[in-house]
VEXFINU-298973 format. One record per residue: x, y, z of N, C-alpha, C in turn. Coordinates in steps of 0.001 Angstrom, whole numbers, plus 524288, in hexadecimal, padded with zeros to 5 digits. Example, Ala and Ser with C-alpha at 12.3 -4.5 7.8 and 13.67 -1.06 7.14 Angstrom:
2
833867E9C681E788300C7EE6C81E78833907F31C81E78/832327F73681BA8835667FBDC81BE4832648001E81EBE/
END
This chain:
73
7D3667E1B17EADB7D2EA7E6E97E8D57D7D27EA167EA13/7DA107EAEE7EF007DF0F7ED2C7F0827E2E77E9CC7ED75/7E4027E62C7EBC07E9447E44E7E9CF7E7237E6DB7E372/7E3587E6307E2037E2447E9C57DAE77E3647EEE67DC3B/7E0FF7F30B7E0827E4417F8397E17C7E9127F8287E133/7EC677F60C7E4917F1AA7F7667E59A7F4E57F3EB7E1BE/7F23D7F0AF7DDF57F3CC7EFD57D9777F4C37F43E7D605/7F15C7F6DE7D58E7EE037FAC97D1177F2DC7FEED7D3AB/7F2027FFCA7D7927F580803F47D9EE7FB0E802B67D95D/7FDD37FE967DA3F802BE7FCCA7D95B804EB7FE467D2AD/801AC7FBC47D1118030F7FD5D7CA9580329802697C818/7FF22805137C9CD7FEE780AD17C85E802F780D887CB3E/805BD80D497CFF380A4180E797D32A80E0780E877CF8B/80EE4808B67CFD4813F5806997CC90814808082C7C64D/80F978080F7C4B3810E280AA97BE76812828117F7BD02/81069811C17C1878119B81AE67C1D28172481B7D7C357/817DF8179F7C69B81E36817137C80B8212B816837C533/82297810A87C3C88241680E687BDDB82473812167B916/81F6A813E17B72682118817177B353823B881BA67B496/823D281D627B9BE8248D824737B8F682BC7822467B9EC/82B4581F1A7BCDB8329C81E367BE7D8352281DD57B87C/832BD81A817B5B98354A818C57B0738348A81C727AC34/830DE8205D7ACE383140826BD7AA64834DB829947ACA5/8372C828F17B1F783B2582D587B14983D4B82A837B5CF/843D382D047B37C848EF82BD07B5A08492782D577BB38/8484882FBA7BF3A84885832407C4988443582F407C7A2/8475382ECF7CBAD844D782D367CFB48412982D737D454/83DE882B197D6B08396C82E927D9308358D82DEE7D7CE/830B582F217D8C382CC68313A7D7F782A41834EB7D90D/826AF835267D5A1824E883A1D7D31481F4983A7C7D644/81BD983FE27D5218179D83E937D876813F283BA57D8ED/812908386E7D1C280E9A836357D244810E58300B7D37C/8155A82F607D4778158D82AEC7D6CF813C882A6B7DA8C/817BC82D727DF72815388300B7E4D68108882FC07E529/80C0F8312F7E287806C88308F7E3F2804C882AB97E175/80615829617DD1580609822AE7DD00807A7820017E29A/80BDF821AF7E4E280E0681D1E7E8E880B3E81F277ECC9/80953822A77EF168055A8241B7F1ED80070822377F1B1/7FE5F821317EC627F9DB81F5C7EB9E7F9F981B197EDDE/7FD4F817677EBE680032810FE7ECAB7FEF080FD17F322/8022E813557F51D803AA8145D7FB027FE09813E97FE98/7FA25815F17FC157F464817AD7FF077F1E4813747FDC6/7F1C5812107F7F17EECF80E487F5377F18B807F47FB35/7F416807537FB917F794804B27FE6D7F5BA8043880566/7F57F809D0806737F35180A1C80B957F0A38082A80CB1/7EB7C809C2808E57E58B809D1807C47E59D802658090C/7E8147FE5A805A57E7187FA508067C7EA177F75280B30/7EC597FA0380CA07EFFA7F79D811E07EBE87F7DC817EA/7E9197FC2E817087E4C07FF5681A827E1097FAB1819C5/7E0887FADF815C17D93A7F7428165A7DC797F0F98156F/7E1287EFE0815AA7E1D17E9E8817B67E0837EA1481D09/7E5097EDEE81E177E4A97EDC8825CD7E1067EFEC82804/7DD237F15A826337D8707F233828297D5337EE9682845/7D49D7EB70824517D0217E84D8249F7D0327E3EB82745/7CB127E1D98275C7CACB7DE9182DFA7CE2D7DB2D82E07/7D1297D78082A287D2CE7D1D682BE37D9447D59282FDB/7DBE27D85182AE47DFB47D8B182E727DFBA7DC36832A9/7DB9E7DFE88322D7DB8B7E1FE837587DA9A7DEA483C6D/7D6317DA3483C497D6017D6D18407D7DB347D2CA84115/7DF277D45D83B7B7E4437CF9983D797E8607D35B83F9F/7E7DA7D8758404D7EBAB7DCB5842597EA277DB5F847B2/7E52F7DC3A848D37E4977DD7D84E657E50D7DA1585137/7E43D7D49184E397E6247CF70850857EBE47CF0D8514B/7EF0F7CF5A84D7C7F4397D0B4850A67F5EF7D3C185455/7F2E47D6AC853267F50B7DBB58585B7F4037DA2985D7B/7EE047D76185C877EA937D498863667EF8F7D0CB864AA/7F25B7CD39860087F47B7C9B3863817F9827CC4E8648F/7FB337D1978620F801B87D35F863E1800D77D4B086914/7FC4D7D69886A3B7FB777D9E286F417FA3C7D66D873FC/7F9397D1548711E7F7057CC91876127FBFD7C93D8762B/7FEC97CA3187513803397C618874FD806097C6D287A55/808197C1FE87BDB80A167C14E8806980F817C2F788079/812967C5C288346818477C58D882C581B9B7C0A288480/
END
């Protein structure tokens, strides 16, 4: 389901971009890009959050960490 979002989201990004750059000569963006790449940006968070949240890799974080902290010098 997250790779069809940030699909869905990637394309709609890239097409508001794409067209508005190739409508006009100057550089930058404009506001509703800014709030496209913001959207992008959150939409983005949102799935980075509930990887590292959820149980497998949270129990493989803390497992690394148990053995950085148990390690012998």
């Amino acid at each position: 389901m997250y790779k069809a979002v940030w699909a869905r989201v990637r394309a709609v990004v890239c097409g508001v971009v794409g067209r508005a750059r190739s409508m006009r000569g100057d550089t930058g963006m404009v506001t509703s890009e800014y709030a496209m790449g913001i959207v992008a940006a959150v939409a983005f968070a949102v799935v980075l959050y509930k990887v590292v949240t959820s149980g497998a890799v949270s129990a493989e974080l803390q497992a690394i960490v148990k053995r950085a902290l148990d390690a012998k010098a």
